[in-house]
N, C-alpha and C positions, 0 to 999 in steps of 0.2 A: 461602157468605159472606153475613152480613148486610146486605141494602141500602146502609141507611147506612156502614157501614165499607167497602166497595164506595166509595161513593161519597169517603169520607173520603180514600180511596188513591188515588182517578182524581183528585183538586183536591192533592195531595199532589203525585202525580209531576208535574201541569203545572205548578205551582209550582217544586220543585225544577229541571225545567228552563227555566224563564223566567228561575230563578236565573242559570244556568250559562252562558245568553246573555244576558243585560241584566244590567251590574256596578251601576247604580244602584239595579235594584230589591233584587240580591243584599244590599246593603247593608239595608234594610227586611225581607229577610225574615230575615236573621239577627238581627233585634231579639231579646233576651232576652227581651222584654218582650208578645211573641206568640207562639202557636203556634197547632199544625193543628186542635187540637177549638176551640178557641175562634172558627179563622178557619171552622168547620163551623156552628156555632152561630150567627154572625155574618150565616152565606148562609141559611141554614132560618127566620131572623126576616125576614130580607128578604125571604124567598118570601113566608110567614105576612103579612107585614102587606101583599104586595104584593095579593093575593086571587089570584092567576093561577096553574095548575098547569102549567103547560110553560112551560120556559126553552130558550132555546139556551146552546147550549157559550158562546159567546162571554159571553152574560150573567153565567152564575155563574163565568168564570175572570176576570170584570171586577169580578164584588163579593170576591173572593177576593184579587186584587190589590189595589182600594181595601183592605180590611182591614189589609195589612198596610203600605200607603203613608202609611196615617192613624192619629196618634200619638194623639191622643185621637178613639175610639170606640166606639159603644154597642155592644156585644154582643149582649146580651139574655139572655136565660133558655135554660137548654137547654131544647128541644124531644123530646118523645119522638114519633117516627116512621118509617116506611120512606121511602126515599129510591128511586127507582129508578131506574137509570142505565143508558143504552143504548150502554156504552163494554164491551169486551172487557178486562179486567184480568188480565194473565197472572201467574200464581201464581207464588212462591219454590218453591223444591225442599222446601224444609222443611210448607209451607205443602199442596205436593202428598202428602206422604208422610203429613201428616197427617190429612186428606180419604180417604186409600187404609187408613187403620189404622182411622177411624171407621167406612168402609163395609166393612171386615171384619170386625170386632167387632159392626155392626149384624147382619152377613149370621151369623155364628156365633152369635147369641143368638137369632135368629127358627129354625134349623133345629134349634137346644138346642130351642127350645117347641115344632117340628114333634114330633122324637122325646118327648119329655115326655109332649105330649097322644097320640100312639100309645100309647105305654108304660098309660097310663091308658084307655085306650078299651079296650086289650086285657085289662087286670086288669077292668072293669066286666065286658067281655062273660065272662071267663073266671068271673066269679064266680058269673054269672045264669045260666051251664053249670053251676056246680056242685049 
C-alpha cells in the first residue's frame, strides 16, 4: 500500500472514531462540504509550508480536526509525495486477497521467465551441438 494512502486511512479511521465519541465534531465532520483527500491535502500543505519533517500523532490529528471544524479553509494544491507512517494499518479481507493474487501472479510470471529462459538456453546450446 502506497504511503500516502496508508496515511490517508490512518487520519481516516481517527477521524471516524473521534466521530463516534464527540457528537459535536460528528456534526463537522459530516459536512457535505468536506472530505478525506481534501482534509489529506489540507495536512501535507501544512507540513510543506511548516519546513519540519517529523510531526507527532497528536499534531496531524489536530490539523485534521481544525480542517474539518473550519468552515472556510485554504486547502492548498495537491501535493505529490510519500507520506510515511509509523502506525500498523490492518487490511480488509478483500484488501488482503488482493495483495495474495498480486503476489501470485508476480510469483507465476517470474518462474514462466525462469522456464522461458531454460527453454532458450537449451534450443542455443542444442543448436551449437548441432
Amino acid at each position: 500500500m502506497k504511503g500516502t494512502d496508508h496515511f490517508k486511512r490512518t487520519i481516516q479511521m481517527f477521524l471516524e472514531q473521534r466521530a463516534a465519541e464527540d457528537e459535536l465534531f460528528a456534526k463537522s465532520y459530516r459536512n457535505p462540504a468536506k472530505n478525506i483527500d481534501d482534509c489529506v491535502t489540507y495536512i501535507l500543505n501544512y507540513v510543506q509550508k511548516s519546513g519540519c519533517n517529523g510531526f507527532s500523532d497528536g499534531e496531524i490529528y489536530g490539523q485534521a480536526i481544525h480542517y474539518y471544524d473550519e468552515n472556510e479553509i485554504e486547502v492548498g494544491k495537491p501535493i505529490q509525495c510519500q507520506v510515511v507512517v509509523n502506525h500498523v494499518v490492518e487490511l480488509t479481507e478483500e484488501e488482503k486477497q488482493e495483495a495474495r493474487r498480486k503476489a501470485v501472479a508476480q510469483y507465476q510470471q517470474l518462474e514462466l521467465q525462469k522456464l522461458q529462459n531454460r527453454s532458450r538456453l537449451f534450443n542455443v546450446f542444442r543448436l551449437s551441438a548441432d
